[in-house]
C-alpha positions in Angstrom: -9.8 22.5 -0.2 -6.9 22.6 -3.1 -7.3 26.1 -5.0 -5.9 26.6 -8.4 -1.8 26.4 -8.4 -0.7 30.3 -8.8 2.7 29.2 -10.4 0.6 27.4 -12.7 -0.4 28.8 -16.2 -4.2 30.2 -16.9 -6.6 29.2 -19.6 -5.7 32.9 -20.5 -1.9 32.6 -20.6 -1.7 29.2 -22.3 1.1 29.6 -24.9 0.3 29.4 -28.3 2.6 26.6 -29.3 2.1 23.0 -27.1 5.1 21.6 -28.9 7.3 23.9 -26.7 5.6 24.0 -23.6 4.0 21.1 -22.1 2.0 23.2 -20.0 0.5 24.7 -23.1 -2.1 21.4 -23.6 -4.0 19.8 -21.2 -2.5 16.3 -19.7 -5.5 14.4 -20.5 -7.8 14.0 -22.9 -10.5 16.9 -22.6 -13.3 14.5 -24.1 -12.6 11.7 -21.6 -12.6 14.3 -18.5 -15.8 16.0 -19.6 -17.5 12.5 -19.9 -16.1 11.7 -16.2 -17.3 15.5 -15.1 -20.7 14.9 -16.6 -21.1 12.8 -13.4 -21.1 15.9 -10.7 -24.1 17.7 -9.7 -22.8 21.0 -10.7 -24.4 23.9 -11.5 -23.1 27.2 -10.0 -21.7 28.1 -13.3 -18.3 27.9 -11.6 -15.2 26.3 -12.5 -11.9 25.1 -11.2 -8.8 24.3 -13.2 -6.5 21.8 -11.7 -3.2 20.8 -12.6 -0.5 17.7 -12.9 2.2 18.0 -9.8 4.7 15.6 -12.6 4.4 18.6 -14.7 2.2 21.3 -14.0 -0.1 21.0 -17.2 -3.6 21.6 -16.6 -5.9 18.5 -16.2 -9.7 19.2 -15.9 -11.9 22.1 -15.8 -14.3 21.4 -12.9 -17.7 22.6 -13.1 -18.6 23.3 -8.9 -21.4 23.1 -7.2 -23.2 24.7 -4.5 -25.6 24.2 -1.9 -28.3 23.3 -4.6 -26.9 20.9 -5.8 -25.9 19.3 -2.6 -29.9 19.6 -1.9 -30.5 17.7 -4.9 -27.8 15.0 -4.9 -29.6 14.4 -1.2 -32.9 14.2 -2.8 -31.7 11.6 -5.7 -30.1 9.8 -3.4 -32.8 8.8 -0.8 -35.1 8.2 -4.0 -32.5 5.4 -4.9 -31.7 4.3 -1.6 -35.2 3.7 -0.5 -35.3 0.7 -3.3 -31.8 -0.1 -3.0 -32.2 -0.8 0.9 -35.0 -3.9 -0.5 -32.4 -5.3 -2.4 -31.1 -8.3 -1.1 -27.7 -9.4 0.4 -27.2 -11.9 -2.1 -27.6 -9.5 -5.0 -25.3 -6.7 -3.3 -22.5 -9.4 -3.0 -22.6 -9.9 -7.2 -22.4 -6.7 -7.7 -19.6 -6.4 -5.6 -17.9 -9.2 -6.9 -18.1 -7.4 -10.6 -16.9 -4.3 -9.1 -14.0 -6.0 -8.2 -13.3 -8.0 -11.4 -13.9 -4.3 -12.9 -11.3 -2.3 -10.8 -9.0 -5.2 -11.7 -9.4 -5.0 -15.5 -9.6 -1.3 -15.7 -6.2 -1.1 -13.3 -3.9 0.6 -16.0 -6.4 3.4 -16.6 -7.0 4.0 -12.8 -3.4 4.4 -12.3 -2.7 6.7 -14.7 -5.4 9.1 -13.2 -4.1 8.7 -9.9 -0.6 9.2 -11.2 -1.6 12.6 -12.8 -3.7 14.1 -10.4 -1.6 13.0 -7.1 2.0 12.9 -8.4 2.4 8.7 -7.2 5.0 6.5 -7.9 3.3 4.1 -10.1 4.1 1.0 -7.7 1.8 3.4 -4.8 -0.9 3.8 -7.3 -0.9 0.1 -7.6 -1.8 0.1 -4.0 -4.9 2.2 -4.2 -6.4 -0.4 -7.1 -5.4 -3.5 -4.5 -7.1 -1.9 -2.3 -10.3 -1.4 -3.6 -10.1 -4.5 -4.9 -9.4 -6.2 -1.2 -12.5 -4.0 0.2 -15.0 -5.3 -2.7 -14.0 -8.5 -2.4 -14.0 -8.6 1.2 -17.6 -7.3 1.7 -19.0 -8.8 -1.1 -17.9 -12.1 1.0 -18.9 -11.0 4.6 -22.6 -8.9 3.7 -24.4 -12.1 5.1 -22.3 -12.4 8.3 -22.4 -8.7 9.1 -25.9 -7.3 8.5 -28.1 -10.9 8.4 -30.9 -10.9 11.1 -29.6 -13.1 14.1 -32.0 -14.7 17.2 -30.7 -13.5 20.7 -31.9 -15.5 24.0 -34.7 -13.8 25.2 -35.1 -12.7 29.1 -37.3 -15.8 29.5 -36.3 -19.3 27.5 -38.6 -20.3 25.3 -41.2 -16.9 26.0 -39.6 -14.5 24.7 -38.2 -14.7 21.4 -35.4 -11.8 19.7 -34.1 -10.9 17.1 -31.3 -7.9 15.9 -31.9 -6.3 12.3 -29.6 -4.1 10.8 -31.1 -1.4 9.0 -29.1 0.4 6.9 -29.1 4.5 7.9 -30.2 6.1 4.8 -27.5 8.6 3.1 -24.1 8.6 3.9 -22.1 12.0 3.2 -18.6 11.1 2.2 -16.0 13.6 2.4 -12.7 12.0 0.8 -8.7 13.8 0.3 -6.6 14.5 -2.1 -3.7 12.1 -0.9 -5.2 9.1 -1.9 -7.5 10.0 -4.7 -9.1 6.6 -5.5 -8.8 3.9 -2.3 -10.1 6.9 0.1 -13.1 8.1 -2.2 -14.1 4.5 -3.0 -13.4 2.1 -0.1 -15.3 3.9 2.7 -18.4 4.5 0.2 -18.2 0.4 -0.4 -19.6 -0.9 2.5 -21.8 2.0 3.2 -23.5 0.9 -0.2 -23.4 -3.0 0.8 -25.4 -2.7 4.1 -28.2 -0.8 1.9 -27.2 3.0 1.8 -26.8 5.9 -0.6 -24.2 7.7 -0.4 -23.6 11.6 -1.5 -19.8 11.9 -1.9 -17.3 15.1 -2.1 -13.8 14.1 -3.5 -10.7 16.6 -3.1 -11.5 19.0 -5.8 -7.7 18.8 -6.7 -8.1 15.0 -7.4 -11.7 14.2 -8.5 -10.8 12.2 -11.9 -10.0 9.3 -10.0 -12.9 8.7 -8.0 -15.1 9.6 -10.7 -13.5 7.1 -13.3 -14.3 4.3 -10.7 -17.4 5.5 -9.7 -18.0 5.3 -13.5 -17.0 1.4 -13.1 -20.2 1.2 -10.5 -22.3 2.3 -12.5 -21.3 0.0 -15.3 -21.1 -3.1 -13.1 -24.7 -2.3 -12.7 -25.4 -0.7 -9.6 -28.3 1.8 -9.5 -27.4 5.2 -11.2 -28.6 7.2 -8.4 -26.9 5.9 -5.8 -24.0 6.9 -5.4 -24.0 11.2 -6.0 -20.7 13.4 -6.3 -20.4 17.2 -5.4 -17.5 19.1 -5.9 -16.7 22.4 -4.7 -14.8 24.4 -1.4 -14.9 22.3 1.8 -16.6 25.1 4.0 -19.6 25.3 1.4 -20.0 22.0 0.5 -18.5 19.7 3.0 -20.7 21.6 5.6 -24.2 21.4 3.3 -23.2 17.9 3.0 -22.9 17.3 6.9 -26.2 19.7 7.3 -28.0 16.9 5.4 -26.3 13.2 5.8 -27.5 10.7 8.2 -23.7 9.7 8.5 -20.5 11.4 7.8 -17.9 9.6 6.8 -14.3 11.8 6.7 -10.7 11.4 6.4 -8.5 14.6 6.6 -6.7 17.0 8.8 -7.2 16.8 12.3 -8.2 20.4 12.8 -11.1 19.9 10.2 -12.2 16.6 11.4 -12.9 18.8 14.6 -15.2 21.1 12.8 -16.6 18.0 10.8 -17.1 16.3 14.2 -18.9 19.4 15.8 -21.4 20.4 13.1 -22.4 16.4 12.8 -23.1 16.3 17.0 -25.1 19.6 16.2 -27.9 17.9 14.7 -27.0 14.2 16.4 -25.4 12.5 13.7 -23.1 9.7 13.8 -19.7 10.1 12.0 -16.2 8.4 11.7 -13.0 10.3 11.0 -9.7 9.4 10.3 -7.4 11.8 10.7 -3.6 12.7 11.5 -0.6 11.1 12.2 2.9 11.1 13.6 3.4 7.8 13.4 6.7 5.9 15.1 8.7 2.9 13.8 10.3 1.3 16.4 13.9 -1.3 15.9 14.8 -3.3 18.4 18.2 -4.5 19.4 17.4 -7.8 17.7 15.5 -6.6 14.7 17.1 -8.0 11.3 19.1 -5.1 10.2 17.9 -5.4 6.2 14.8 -5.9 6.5 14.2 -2.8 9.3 16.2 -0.8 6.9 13.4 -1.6 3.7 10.5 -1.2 5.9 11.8 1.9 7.1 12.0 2.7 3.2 8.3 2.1 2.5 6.9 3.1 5.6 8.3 6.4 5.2 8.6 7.3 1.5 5.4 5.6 0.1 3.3 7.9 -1.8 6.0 10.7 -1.0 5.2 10.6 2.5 1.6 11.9 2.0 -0.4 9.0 3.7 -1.9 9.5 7.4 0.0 6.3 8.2 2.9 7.2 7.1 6.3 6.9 9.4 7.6 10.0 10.5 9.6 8.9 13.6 12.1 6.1 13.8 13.5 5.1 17.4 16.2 2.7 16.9 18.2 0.9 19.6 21.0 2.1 20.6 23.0 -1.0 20.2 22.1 -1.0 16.2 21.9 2.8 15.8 24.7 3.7 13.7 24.8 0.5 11.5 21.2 1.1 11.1 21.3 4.8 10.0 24.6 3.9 7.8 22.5 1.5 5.7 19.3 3.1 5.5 21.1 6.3 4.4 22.8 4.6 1.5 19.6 3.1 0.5 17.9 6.5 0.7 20.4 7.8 -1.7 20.0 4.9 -3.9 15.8 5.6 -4.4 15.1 7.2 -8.3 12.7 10.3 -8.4 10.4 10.0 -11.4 7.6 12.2 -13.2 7.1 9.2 -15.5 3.6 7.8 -15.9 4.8 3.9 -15.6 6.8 1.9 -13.6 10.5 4.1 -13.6 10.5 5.9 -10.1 10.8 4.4 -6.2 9.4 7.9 -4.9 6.5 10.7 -6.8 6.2 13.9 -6.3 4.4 16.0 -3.6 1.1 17.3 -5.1 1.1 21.0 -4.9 3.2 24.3 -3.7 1.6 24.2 -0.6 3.0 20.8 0.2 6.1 21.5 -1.1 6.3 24.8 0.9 5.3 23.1 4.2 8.0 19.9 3.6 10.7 23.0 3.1 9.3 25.2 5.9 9.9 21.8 8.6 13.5 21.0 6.9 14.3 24.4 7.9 13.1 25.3 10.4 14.6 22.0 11.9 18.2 22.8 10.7 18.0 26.6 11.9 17.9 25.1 15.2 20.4 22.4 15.3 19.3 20.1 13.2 21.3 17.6 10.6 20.1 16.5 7.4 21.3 13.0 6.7 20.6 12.8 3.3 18.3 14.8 1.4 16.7 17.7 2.2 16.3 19.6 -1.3 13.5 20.3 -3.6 14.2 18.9 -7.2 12.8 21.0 -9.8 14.8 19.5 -12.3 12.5 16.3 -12.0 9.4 18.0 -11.6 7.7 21.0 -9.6 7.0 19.7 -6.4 9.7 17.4 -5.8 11.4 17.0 -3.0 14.1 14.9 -1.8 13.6 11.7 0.2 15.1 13.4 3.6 16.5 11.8 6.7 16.8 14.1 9.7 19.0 13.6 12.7 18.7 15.9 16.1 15.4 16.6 16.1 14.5 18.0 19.8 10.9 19.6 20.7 12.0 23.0 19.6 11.2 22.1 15.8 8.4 22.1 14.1 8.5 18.5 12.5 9.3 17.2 16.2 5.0 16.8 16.7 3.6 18.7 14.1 2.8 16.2 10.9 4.8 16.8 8.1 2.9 14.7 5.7 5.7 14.9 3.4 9.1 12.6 2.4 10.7 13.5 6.2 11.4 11.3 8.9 13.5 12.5 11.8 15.4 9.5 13.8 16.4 8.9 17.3 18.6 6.5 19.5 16.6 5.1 22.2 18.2 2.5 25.1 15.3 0.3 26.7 11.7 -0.7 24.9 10.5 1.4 28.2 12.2 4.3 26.9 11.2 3.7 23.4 7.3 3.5 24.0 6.7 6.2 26.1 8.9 8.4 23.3 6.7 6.9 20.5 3.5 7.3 23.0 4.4 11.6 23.4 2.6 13.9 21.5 -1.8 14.1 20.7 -1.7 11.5 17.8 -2.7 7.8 17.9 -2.8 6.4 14.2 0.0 4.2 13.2 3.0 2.7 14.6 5.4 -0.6 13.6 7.8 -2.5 15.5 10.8 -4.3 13.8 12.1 -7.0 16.0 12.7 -10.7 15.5 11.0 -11.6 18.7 7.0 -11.3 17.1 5.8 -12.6 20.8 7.9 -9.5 22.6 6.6 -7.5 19.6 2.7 -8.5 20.3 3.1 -7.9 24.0 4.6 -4.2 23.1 1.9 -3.5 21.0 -1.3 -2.8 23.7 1.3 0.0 25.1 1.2 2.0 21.9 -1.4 4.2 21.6 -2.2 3.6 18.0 -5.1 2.2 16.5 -2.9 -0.4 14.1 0.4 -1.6 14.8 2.5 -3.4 12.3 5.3 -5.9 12.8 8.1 -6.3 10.5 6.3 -4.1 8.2 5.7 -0.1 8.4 1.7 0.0 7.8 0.6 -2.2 4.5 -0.1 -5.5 6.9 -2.9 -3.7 8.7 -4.3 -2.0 6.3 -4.2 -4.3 3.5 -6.2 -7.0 6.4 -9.6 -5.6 5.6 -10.7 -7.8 8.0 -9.0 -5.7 10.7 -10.5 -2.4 11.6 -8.2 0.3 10.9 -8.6 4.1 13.1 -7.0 6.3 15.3 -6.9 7.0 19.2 -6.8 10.1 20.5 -6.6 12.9 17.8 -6.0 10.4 15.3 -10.1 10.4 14.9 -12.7 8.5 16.0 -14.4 5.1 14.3 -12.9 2.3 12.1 -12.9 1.8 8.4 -12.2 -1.9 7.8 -13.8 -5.4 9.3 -16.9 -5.8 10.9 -16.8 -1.9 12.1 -16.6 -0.7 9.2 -19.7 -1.6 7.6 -22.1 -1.7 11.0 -21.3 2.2 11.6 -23.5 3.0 8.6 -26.4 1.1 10.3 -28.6 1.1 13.1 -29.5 -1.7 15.2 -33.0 -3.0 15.9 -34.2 -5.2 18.5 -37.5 -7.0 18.1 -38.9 -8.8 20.6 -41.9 -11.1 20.7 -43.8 -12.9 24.2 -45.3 -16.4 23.7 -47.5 -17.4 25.9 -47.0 -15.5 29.7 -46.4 -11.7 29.7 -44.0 -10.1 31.7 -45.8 -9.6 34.7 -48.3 -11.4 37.1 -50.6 -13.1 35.4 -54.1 -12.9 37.1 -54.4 -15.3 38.9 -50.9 -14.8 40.8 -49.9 -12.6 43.1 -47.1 -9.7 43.1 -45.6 -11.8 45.8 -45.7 -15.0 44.6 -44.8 -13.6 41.0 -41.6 -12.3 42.2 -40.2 -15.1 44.1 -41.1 -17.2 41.3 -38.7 -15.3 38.9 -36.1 -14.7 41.4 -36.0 -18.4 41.8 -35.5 -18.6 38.1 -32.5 -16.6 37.9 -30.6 -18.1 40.8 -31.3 -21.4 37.9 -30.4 -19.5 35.3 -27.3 -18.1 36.6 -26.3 -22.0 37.6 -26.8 -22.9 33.8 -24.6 -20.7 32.7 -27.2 -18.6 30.5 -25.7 -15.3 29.7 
């Protein structure tokens, strides 16, 4: 839950003149935002400020809600859903299809919202609109294959006749971050909504704008108004009401809440699928093409300012390459531009609050208190904007730091010389995480045969995370403390529905009819399985 940013000015101590102060005015237009806020269920009579990281001006003033209005969003979302649910696949798709063609054409203004509440690089905001765009499309496509009814054999050819429905579970409860304010509030929500659910939704209360803005663009496409509900309010309060009342929770966040998430939901039986933290490795291989490793290094460390659960934090590099390797990816490091510009003018954003920024510095040093070397960076940047802090490239990390296994979810990445693949696994394999991990190599066969050794739940090659989770086809989760479930592919839309069997018997039942014996009954249909099994029926 984000709180209000104490080096950040009040309503109370705005000063009187904007023109010398940017943090005297809000950043965006105060109509626009109360149009957007208009959409929460909100009624406590409490409000939240939040604030740009680029520049620390205020944003929004969030009306909250409480357990009432959790209650109610439930309420208005079952009345929807039960209608919604008879809608059929066909029409879902469309819809889809213009939700697409709508994140598309509104791309510029999504952007900007994500730029100004998270602190992104414009280029990483890009990726949230692709994104959503990918996942609508991508559903809209697959609804028939996924949730259609499909005929199974029967236990008797011919008698017994099966079929598998899909119904959809009801309400979803989505609890989305603040990282990735748009693609994680919207892209888990699509194919609950596709295989006939509501959903009730909490965004980050530090980045609601951009969820709600899209959200906006669902409505307008013409998907029922009630369907999809947002909250907004402290995690503890809201996130748990929302859990006390979903018939699937959907959440992506820190492993130590996904814990709590994952215990209140087994409390009253209910299904849920978290994604949760990372320490994910890059591995380069003796034969990897030096360049390339070098960019992909770049980009799998420093997108979105290292705040991304699949972001690299380890790189294990072969100790035949290792020092031409670190050479060049230091100098490219150094050449990356920090911006606070809304547009296209920065390689790297910012982080998005004090409490980021604190953490990044706490791990930097810590780590060079006890031996440690900072390769390049390892500074905030307050000349660029609050919560900037340097790309950073750490050397020497041993298990006595912090960063070593604790995620840093921050522009850090410690490296380390490794001599054989055996070596480098089992290093990349340590520690309780299982998200993420890439392997640079120009050997893709060697690379595919490395990759059922990593415990991770995706594994790029030649690339630090964008090919698997840009293939929406591809289910994309962790192992271990990573979480539990897969957003993505065929998994991620049948985990917000339950399967039905229906069976009907022509003809014989399945027993002895009348007029034969037990005896005779039973030899009969052992008879029929030793010909079964020799046709090769399943």
């Amino acid at each position: 839950m984000s709180r209000p940013d104490p080096h950040a000015p009040s309503h109370g101590s705005l000063p009187a003149d904007p023109e010398h102060d940017p943090k005297a005015a809000f950043a965006l237009d105060p109509a626009r935002v109360r149009r957007l806020t208009a959409q929460l269920r909100a009624t406590s009579g409490s409000s939240e400020t939040t604030y740009a990281p680029f520049t620390g001006q205020p944003i929004a003033t969030l009306p909250l809600s409480d357990e009432g209005d959790v209650a109610d969003a439930f309420a208005a979302a079952r009345a929807a859903q039960k209608a919604w649910a008879r809608t059929d696949l066909a029409q879902r798709s469309a819809l889809l299809l213009d939700l697409h063609d709508a994140v598309l054409d509104h791309a510029d203004d999504l952007m900007d919202l994500v730029q100004w509440e998270a602190g992104k690089a414009r280029k990483h905001a890009y990726d949230e609109v692709l994104h959503v765009a990918l996942t609508a499309r991508y559903y809209a496509r697959t609804l028939e294959r996924h949730l259609k009814t499909r005929r199974v054999p029967g236990v008797y050819p011919l008698l017994t006749q099966a079929r598998i429905n899909r119904v959809p579970k009801g309400v979803v409860g989505i609890i989305s971050p603040w990282n990735y304010p748009l693609t994680l509030a919207i892209s888990d929500g699509l194919p609950a909504i596709g295989a006939g659910n509501a959903v009730v939704h909490k965004p980050d209360s530090q980045t609601p704008l951009s969820a709600l803005a899209a959200i906006d663009l669902f409505r307008e496409v013409g998907f029922p108004a009630g369907l999809w509900q947002v909250v907004c309010g402290p995690g503890p309060q809201i996130g748990g009401a929302i859990i006390d009342h979903a018939d699937y929770v959907c959440f992506t966040g820190s492993t130590a809440t996904g814990k709590v998430v994952a215990a209140q939901a087994a409390e009253r039986l209910v299904s849920c699928s978290l994604e949760l933290g990372g320490k994910n490795a890059m591995l380069v291989l003796a034969d990897a093409q030096i360049d390339r490793a070098v960019e992909g290094a770049v980009r799998g460390a420093y997108s979105s300012a290292g705040q991304l659960c699949v972001s690299i934090e380890r790189l294990f590099v072969a100790d035949a390459i290792y020092d031409k390797f670190v050479a060049k990816l230091v100098k490219r490091i150094e050449r990356m531009k920090l911006s606070a510009a809304i547009g296209y003018d920065g390689d790297m954003g910012s982080l998005v609050s004090q409490r980021q920024l604190d953490t990044v510095s706490a791990h930097v040093a810590d780590a060079v208190s006890k031996g440690a070397r900072v390769l390049t960076g390892g500074r905030p940047r307050p000349d660029v904007g609050p919560y900037f802090y340097e790309p950073t490239l750490l050397e020497g990390v041993n298990p006595s730091m912090e960063c070593f296994a604790e995620e840093t979810f921050g522009p850090v990445v410690s490296v380390y010389r490794f001599g054989g693949e055996a070596e480098a696994i089992e290093r990349a394999n340590a520690g309780s995480y299982g998200l993420n991990a890439s392997i640079f190599t120009r050997d893709i066969a060697r690379a595919r045969a490395l990759a059922p050794q990593i415990k991770a739940g995706t594994v790029n090659i030649n690339e630090g995370f964008a090919a698997t989770f840009g293939t929406i086809e591809a289910p994309m989760g962790g192992m271990r403390e990573s979480g539990i479930g897969r957003r993505h592919g065929a998994e991620g839309i049948l985990r917000y529905t339950e399967t039905q069997s229906v069976a009907n018997q022509r003809l014989l039942p399945l027993t002895a009819p009348r007029f034969v014996s037990d005896a005779t009954y039973q030899k009969a249909v052992t008879s029929a399985l030793r010909l079964l099994k020799k046709t090769g029926r399943a």
